[in-house]
N, C-alpha and C positions, 0 to 999 in steps of 0.2 A: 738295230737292237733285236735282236734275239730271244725269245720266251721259250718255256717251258712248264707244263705242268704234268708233275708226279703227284704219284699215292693215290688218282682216282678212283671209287668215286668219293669213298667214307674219309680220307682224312687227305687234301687235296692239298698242295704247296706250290705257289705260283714262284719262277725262278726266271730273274731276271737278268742275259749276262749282255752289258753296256760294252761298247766300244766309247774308246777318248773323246768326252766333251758331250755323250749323249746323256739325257736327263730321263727321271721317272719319278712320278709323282706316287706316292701312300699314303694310307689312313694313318692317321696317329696310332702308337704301340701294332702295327700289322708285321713288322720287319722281325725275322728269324734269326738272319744272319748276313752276314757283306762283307766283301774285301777290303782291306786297310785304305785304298786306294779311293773307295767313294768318297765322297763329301757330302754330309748331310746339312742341309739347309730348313730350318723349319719357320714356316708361313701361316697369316693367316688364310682361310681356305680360299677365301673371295677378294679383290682388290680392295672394295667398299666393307665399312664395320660393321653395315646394316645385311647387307650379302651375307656373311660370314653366323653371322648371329640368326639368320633366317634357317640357316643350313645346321645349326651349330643346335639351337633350342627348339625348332619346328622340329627338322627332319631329324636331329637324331642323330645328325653327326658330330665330329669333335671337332672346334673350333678350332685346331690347328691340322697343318699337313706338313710331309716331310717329301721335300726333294732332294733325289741321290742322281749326283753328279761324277760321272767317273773324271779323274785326274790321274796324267801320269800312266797311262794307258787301258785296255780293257778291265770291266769290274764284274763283280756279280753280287744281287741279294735277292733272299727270299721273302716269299711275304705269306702270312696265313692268316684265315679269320678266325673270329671264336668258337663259330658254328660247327661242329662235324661235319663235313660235308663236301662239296663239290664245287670247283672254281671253274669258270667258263670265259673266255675270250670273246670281246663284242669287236666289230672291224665300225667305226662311226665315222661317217661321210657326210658331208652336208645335204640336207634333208634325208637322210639316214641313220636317225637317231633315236634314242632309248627312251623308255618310263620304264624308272629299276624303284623298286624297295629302298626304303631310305637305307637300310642297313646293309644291305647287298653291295656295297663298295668295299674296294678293295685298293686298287691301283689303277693310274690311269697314265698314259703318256702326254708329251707337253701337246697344247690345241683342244683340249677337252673341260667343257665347261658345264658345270651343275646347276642345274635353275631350279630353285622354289619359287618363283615370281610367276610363273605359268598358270592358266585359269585353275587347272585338275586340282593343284595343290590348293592352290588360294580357297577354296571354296570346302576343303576338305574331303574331297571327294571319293577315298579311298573307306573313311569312316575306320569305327574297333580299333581307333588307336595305328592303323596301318597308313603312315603316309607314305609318297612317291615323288621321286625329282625327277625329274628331264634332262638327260645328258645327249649332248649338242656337239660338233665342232670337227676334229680329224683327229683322226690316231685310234688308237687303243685302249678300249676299257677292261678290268676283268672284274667278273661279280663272283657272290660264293651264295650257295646256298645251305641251308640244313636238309641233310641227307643229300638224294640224286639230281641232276639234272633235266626233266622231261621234258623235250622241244618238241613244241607245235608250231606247223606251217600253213596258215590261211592263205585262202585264195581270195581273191577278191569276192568280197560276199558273205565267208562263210563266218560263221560263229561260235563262239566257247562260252561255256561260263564256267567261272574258276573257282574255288573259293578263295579269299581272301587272303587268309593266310596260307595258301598255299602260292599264293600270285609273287612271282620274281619279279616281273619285267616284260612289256611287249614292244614290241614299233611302236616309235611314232606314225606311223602313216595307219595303224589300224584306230578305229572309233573303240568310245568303250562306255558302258553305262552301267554305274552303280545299282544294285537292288537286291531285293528280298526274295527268297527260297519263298515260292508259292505264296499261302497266305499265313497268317496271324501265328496258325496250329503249327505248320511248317517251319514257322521262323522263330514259335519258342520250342519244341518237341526235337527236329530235324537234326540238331548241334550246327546247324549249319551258319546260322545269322547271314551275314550280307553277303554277296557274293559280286562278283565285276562279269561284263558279258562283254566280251570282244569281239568285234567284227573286223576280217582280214582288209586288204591284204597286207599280210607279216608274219613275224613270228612272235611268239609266246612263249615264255621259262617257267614254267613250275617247278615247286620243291616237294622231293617226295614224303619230307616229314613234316611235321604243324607243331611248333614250339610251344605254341600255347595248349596241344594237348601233352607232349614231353611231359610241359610242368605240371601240369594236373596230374598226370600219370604218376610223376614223380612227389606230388606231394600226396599221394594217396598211401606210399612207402614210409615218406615220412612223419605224417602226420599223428600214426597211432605214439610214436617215439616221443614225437612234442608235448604230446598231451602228456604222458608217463612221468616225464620231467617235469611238465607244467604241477602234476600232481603232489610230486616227492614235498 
């Protein structure tokens, strides 16, 4: 199987082209466009109803996924997410595997498995509403972010601290602990609230935008307009 991704970095379309009888897994509604030729299969995401629902009402994903199966020879489809932004290729090996953003999924090839059952999740460890899965197994994942891409590589040792909603994804092989920008003053003044502190060694995906200031930003446009109507 064969990838491709256009339009980087702002409006990014991951392109999938199948040879006969190979498969590729999708998020529910991610699919653009495909060949006559694929065959869609839609699942739930997990084997188990309790998997699926863990993934589905925890983290944020949609209780179903779609697999496209070429028949009848080579296929192609695209996939996009909602965000503006940038799609990235993860290569997962056993014991070389991810902690993405729940919503950072996109597509995965077959051998690729999603865990909320993990301590990090169970415990909420991400906090503001930001939780995190653990993707596991062999093949290919691809995430997307809003806006760019910024890849950090630890060395064994070294440390970041991210903010939160800027945090994509890092190794699993890197440690990581939740906490607060300085003190009290800091974490109500700073805008910053929680932040994650990772220790290598791995890598790290930051997104260069924060949705959650987007919509602030954006309801500051709108808001004079509601009220005007609220008024009429």
């Amino acid at each position: 199987m064969n990838f491709e991704i256009k339009y980087q970095p702002s409006y990014a379309m991951l392109i999938a082209k199948l040879n006969q009888g190979e498969q590729i897994t999708a998020e529910s509604g991610a699919m653009t466009y495909m060949t006559p030729n694929l065959e869609i299969h839609t699942r739930k995401r997990e084997k188990s109803l309790l998997g699926t629902l863990g993934l589905s009402i925890i983290g944020g994903q949609s209780f179903w996924v779609n697999d496209y199966v070429a028949v009848n020879g080579p296929g192609e489809a695209a996939f996009v997410a909602a965000p503006v932004g940038d799609i990235k290729q993860l290569d997962i090996a056993p014991g070389s595997g991810y902690v993405i953003q729940k919503s950072a999924y996109i597509a995965s090839t077959q051998g690729i498995d999603l865990d909320v059952k993990w301590e990090g999740f169970t415990k909420g460890l991400f906090g503001q509403g930001l939780f995190m899965i653990r993707a596991t197994g062999s093949g290919q994942m691809f995430i997307n972010t809003f806006g760019a891409i910024d890849v950090h590589r630890l060395e064994a040792g070294q440390t970041l601290v991210v903010d939160n909603f800027h945090l994509v994804g890092f190794s699993e092989t890197c440690s990581y602990k939740v906490t607060r920008i300085g003190g009290l003053k800091e974490t109500v003044f700073s805008g910053e609230g929680l932040v994650t502190q990772i220790t290598g060694p791995g890598e790290i995906f930051i997104q260069t935008k924060n949705l959650r200031e987007f919509t602030e930003w954006l309801w500051t446009l709108l808001e004079p307009k509601v009220r005007n109507t609220r008024s009429r």
